[in-house]
C-alpha positions as CSV (number, residue, x, y, z in Angstrom):
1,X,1.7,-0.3,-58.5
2,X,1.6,1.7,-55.3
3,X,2.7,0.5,-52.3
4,X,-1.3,0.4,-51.2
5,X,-2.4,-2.0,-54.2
6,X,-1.6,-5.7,-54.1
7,X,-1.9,-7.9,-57.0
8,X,-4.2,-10.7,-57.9
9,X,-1.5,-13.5,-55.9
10,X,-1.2,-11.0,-53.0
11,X,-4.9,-11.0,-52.5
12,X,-4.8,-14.9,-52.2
13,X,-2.7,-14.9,-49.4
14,X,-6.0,-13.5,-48.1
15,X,-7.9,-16.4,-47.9
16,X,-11.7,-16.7,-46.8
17,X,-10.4,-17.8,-43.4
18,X,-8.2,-15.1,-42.8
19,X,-10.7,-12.4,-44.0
20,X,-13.2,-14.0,-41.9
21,X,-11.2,-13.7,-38.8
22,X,-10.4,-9.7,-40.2
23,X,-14.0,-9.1,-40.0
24,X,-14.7,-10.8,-36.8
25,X,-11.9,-8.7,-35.4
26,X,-12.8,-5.6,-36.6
27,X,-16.3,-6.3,-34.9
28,X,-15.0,-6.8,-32.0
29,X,-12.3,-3.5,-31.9
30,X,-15.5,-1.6,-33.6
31,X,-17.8,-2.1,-30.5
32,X,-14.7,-1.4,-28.4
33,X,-14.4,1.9,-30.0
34,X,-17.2,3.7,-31.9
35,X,-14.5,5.8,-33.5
36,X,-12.7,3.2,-35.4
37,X,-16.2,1.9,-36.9
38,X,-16.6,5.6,-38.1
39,X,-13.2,5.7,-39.7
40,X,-13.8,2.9,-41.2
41,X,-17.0,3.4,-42.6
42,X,-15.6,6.7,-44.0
43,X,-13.2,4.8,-45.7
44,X,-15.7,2.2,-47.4
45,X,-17.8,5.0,-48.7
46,X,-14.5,6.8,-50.3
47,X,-13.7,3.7,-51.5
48,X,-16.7,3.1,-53.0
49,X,-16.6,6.6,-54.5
50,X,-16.9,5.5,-58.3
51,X,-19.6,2.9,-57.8
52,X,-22.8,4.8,-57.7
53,X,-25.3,1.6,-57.6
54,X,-23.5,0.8,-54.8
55,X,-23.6,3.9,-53.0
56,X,-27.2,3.9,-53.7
57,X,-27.7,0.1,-52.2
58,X,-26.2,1.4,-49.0
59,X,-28.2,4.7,-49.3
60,X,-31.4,2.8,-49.9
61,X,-30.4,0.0,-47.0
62,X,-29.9,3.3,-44.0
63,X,-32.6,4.8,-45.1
64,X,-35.0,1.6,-45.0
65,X,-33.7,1.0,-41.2
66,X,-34.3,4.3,-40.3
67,X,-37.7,4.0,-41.5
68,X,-37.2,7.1,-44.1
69,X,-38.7,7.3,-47.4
């Protein structure tokens, strides 16, 4: 496993609390600075790299917003 991964009882240690309080940090620190967000949206979409129905969901979602067909 590389040092990156964590295994099923790692990810447990993240409960919903803690992950809530991640996202309502990152939030924050995002509308602090514009850049992190963008970093981190990079991220996501690398991440999601393999998983071409979701890419599409989040294609299909931006392009709704922007009013794009």
């Amino acid at each position: 496993m590389g040092s990156n991964e964590m295994t099923d009882r790692q990810f447990l240690g993240w409960n919903v609390q803690v992950r809530q309080q991640l996202v309502e940090d990152l939030y924050y620190t995002c509308r602090q600075n514009g850049e992190i967000l963008e970093e981190l949206l990079d991220e996501y979409v690398y991440l999601l790299k393999d998983n071409t129905d979701r890419l599409d969901v989040l294609a299909s979602y931006v392009k709704e917003e922007l009013g794009e067909d």
